[in-house]
KOLLO-865114 format. One record per atom (N, C-alpha, C): residue number from 1; atom name; x, y, z. Coordinates in Angstrom, 1 decimal. Atoms other than C-alpha are relative to their C-alpha. Example, Ala and Ser with C-alpha at 12.3 -4.5 7.8 and 13.67 -1.06 7.14 Angstrom:
BEGIN
REC, num, atomo, xx, yy, zz
REC, 1, N, 0.9, -1.2, 0.0 .
REC, 1, CA, 12.3, -4.5, 7.8 .
REC, 1, C, 0.9, 1.2, 0.0 .
REC, 2, N, -0.9, -1.1, 0.0 .
REC, 2, CA, 13.7, -1.1, 7.1 .
REC, 2, C, -0.8, 1.1, 0.8 .
This chain:
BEGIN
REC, num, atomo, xx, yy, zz
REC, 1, N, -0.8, 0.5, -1.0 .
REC, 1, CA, 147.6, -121.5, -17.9 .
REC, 1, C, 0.1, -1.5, -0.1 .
REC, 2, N, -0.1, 1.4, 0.3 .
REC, 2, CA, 149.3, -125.1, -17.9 .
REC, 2, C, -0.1, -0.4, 1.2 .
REC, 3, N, 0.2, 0.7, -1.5 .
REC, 3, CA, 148.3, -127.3, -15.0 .
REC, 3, C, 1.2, -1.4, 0.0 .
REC, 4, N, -0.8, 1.1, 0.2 .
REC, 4, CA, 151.0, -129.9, -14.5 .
REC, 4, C, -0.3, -0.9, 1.7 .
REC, 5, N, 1.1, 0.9, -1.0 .
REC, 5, CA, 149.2, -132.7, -12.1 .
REC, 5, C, 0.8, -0.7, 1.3 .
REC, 6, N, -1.1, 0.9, -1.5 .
REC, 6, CA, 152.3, -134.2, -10.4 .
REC, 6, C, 0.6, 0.9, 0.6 .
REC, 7, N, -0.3, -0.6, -1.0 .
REC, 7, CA, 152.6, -131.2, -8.4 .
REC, 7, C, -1.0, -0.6, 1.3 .
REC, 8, N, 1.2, 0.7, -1.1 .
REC, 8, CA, 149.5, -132.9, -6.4 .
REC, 8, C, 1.1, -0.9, 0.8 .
REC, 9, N, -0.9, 1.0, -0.6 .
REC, 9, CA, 152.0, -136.0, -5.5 .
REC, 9, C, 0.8, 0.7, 1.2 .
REC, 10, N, -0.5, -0.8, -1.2 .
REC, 10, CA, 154.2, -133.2, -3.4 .
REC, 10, C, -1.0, 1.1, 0.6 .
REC, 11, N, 0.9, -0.9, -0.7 .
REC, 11, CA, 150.7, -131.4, -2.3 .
REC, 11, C, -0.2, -0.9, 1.2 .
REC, 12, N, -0.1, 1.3, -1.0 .
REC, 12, CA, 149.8, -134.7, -0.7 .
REC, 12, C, 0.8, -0.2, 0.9 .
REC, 13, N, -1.0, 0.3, -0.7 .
REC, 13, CA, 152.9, -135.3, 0.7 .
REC, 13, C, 0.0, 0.6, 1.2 .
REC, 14, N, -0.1, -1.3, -0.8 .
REC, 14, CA, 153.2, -132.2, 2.4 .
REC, 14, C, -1.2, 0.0, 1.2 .
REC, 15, N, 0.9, 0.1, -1.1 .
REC, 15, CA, 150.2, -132.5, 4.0 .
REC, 15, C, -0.3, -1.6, 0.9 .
REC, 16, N, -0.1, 1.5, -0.7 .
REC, 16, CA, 150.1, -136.2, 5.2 .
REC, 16, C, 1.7, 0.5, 1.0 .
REC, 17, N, -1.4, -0.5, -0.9 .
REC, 17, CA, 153.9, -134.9, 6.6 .
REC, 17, C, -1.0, 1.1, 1.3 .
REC, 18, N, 0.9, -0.6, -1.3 .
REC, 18, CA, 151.8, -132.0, 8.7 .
REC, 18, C, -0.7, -0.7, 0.6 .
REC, 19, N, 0.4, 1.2, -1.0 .
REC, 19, CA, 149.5, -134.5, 9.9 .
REC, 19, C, 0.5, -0.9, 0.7 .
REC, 20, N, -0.9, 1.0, -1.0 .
REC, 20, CA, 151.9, -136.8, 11.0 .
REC, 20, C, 0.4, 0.9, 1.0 .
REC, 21, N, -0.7, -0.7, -1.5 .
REC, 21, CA, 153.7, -134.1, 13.1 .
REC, 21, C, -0.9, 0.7, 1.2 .
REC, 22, N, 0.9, -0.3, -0.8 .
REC, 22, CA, 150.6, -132.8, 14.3 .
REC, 22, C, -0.6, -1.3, 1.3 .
REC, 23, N, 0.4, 1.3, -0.6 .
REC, 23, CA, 149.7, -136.4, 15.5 .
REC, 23, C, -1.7, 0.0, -0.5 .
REC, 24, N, 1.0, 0.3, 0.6 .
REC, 24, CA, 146.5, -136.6, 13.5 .
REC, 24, C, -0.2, -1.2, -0.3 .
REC, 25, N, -0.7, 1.0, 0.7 .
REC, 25, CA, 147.6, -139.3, 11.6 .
REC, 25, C, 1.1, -1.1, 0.2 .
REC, 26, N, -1.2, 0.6, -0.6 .
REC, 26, CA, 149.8, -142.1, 13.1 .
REC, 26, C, 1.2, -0.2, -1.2 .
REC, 27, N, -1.1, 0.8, 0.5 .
REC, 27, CA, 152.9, -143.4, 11.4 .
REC, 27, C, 0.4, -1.0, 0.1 .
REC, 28, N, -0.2, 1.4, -1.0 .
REC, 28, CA, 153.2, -146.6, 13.1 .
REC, 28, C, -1.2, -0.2, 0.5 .
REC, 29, N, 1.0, 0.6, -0.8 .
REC, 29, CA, 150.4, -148.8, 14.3 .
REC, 29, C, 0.8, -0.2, 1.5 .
REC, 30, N, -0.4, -0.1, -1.6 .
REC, 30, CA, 152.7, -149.1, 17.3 .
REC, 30, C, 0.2, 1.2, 1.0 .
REC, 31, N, -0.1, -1.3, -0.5 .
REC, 31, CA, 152.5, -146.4, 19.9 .
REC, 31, C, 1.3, 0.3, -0.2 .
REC, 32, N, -1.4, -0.5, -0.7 .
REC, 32, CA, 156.2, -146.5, 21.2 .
REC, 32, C, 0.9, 0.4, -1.6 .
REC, 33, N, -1.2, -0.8, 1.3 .
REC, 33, CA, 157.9, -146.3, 17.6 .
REC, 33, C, -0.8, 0.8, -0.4 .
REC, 34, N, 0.5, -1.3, 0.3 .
REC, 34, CA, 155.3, -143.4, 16.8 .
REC, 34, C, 0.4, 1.2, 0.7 .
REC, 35, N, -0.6, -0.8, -0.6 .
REC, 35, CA, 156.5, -141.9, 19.4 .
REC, 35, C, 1.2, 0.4, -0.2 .
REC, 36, N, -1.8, -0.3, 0.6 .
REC, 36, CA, 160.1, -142.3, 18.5 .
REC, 36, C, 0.0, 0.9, -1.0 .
REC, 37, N, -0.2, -0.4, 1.2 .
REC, 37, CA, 159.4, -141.0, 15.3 .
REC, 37, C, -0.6, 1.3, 0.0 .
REC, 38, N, 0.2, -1.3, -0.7 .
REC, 38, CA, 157.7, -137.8, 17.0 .
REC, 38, C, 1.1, 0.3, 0.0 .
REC, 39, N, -0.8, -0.7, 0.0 .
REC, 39, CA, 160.4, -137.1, 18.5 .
REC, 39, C, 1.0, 0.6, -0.7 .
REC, 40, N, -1.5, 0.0, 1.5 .
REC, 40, CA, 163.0, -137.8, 16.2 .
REC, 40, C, -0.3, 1.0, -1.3 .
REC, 41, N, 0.1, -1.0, 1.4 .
REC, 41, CA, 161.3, -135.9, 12.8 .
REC, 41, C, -1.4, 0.9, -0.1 .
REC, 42, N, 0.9, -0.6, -0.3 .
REC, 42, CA, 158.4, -134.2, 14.4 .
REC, 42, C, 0.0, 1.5, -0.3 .
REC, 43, N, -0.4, -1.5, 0.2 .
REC, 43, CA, 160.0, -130.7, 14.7 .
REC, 43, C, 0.5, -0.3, -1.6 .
REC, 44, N, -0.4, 0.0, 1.4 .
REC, 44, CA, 161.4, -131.5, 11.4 .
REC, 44, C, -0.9, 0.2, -0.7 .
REC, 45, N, 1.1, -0.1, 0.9 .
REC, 45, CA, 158.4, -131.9, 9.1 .
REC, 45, C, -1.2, 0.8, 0.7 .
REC, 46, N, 0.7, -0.9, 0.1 .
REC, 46, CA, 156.4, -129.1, 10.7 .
REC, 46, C, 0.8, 1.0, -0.4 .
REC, 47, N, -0.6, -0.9, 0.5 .
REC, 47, CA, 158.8, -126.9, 9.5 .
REC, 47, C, 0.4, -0.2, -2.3 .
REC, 48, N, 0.2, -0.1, 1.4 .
REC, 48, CA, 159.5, -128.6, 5.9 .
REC, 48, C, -1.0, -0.2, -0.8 .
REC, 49, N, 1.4, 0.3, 0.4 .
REC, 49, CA, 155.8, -130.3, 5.1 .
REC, 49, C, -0.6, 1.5, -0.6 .
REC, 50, N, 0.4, -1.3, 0.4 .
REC, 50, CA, 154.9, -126.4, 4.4 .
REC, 50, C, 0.6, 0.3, -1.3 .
REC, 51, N, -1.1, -0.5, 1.0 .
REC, 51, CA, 157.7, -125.9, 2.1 .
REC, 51, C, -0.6, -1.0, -1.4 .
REC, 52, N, 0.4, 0.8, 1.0 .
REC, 52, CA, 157.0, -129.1, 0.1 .
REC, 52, C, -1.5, 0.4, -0.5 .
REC, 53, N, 1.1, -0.1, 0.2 .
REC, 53, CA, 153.3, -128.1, 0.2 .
REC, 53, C, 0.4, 1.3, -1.3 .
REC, 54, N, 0.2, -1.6, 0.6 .
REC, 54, CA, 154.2, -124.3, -1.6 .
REC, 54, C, 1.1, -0.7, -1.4 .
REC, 55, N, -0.6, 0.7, 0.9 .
REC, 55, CA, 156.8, -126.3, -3.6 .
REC, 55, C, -0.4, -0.7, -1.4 .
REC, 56, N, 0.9, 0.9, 0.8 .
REC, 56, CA, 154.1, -128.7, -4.9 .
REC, 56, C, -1.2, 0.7, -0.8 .
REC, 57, N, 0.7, -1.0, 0.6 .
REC, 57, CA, 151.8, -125.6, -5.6 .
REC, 57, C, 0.6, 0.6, -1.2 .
REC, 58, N, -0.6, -0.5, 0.4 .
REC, 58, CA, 154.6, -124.2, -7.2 .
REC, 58, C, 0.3, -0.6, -1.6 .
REC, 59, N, -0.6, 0.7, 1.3 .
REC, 59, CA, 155.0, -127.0, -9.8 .
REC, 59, C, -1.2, 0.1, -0.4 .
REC, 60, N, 1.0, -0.1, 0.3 .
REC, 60, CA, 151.3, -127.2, -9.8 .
REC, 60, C, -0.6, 1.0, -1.3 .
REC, 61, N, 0.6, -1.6, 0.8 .
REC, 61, CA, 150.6, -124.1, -11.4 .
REC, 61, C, 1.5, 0.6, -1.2 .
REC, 62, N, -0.7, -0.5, 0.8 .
REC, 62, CA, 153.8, -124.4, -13.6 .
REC, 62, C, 1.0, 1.2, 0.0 .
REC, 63, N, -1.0, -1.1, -0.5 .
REC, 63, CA, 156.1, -121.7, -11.9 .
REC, 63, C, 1.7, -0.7, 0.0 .
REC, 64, N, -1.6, 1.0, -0.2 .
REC, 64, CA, 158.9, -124.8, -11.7 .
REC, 64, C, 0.2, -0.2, -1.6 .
REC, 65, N, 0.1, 0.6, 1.6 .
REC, 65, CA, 159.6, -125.3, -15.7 .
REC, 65, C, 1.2, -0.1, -0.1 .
């Protein structure tokens, strides 16, 4: 089996995106534009941060060629 490493880059991603939406992880040192940006792409990136994660496994493990 080939390992191809720059699926990590979109494993990463994916997961720093669920963190942000979860609010673990700020995006802004400022509250109020963190908040904005809750609202605004919050629901968004708990729904695609998964995708990119299985995406990023996907290249990982050489299934994307």
């Amino acid at each position: 089996m080939h390992l191809n490493l720059s699926g990590l880059i979109a494993i990463a991603g994916g997961i720093y995106g669920l963190l942000a939406a979860f609010r673990i992880v700020r995006v802004s040192k400022n509250s109020e534009s963190n908040e904005v940006w809750l609202r605004k792409f919050g629901p968004l990136m708990k729904v695609l941060s998964p995708l990119v994660i299985l995406f990023g496994l996907a290249e990982l493990l050489g299934i994307l060629k």
